[in-house]
C-alpha positions as CSV (number, residue, x, y, z in Angstrom):
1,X,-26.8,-13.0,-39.6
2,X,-28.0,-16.8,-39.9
3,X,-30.3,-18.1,-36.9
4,X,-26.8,-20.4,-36.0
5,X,-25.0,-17.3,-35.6
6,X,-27.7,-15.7,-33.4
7,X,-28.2,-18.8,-30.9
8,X,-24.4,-19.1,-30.8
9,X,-24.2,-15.4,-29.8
10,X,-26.6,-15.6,-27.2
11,X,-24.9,-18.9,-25.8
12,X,-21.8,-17.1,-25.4
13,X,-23.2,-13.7,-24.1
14,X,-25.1,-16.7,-21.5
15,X,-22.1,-18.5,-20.5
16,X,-20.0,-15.3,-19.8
17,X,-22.5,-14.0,-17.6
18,X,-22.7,-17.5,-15.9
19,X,-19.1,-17.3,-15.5
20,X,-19.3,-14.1,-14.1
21,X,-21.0,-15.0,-11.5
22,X,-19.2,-16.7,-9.6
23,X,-16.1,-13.8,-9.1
24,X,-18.7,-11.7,-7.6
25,X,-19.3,-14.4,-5.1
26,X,-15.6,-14.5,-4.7
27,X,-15.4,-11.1,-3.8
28,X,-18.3,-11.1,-1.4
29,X,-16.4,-13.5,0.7
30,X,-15.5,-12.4,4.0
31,X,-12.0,-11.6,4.1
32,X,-9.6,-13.9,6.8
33,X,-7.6,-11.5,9.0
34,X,-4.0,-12.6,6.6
35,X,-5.7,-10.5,3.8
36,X,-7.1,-7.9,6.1
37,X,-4.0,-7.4,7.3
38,X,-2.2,-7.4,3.6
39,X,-4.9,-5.2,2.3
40,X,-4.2,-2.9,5.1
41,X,-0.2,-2.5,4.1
42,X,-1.0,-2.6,0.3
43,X,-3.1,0.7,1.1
44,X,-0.3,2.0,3.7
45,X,2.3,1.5,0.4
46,X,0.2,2.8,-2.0
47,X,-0.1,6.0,0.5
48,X,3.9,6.3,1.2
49,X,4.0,5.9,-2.9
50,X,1.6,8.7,-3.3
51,X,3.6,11.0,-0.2
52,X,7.4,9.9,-1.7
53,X,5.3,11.1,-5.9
54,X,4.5,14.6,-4.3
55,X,7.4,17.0,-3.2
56,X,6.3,17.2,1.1
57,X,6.2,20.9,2.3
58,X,7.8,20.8,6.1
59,X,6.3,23.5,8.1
60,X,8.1,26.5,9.2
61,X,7.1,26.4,12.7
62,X,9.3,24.9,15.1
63,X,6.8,22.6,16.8
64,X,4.9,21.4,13.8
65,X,8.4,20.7,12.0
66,X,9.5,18.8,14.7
67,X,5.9,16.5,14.8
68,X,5.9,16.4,11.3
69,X,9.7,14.7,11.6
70,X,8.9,12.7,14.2
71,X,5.7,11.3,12.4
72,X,8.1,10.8,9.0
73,X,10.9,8.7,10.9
74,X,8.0,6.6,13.0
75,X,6.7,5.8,9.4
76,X,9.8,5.0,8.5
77,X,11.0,2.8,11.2
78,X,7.6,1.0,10.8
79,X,9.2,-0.5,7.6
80,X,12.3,-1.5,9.3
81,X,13.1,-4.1,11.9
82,X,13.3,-3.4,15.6
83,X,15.8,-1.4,16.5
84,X,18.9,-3.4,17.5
85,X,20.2,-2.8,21.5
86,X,24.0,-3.0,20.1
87,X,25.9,0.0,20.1
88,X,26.9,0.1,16.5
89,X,24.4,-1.9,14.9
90,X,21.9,1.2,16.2
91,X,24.5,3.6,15.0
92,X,23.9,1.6,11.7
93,X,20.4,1.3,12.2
94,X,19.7,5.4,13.2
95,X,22.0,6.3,10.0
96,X,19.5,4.0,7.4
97,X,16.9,5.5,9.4
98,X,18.1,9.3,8.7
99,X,19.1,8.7,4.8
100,X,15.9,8.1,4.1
101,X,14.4,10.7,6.0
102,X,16.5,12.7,3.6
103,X,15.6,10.8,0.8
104,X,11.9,11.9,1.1
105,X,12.2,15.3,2.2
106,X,14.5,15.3,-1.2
């Protein structure tokens, strides 16, 4: 290896170290509540993604069932818009709601 290839490599391994440095900055930055908040739902997917990969084992017992239902659908509807006050749009909305219930408890 020449002396020009030696200073050229430690120019190279100086300037990507340089511009290294400033993405950890970046990422030291305190984060505005917008990408709090989208963190927070990126992590609340990636969880649902994770519970939807694994097959869910419903409890036998009659009360835990029924929390464990009630906990699915709220995590559900959290996804969805408000319920509607209409008489058939609910009926519409209630039905989305239970197919995919079923399509997680597959």
């Amino acid at each position: 290896m020449s002396l020009i290839d030696t200073i050229k490599s430690l120019c190279c391994n100086f300037c990507k170290k340089s511009e290294s440095a400033p993405k950890d900055k970046e990422k030291a930055k305190p984060k505005t509540e917008a990408e709090k908040e989208t963190s927070v739902k990126k992590d609340i997917k990636s969880e649902a993604a994770e519970i939807k990969a694994t097959k869910l084992q419903v409890p036998e017992d009659s009360a835990l069932k029924r929390h464990f239902m009630s906990a699915l659908k709220a995590q559900i509807e959290s996804d969805m818009q408000p319920c509607p006050t209409e008489s058939t749009l609910k009926r519409h909305y209630d039905s989305t709601v239970q197919a995919k219930l079923e399509n997680l408890l597959g």
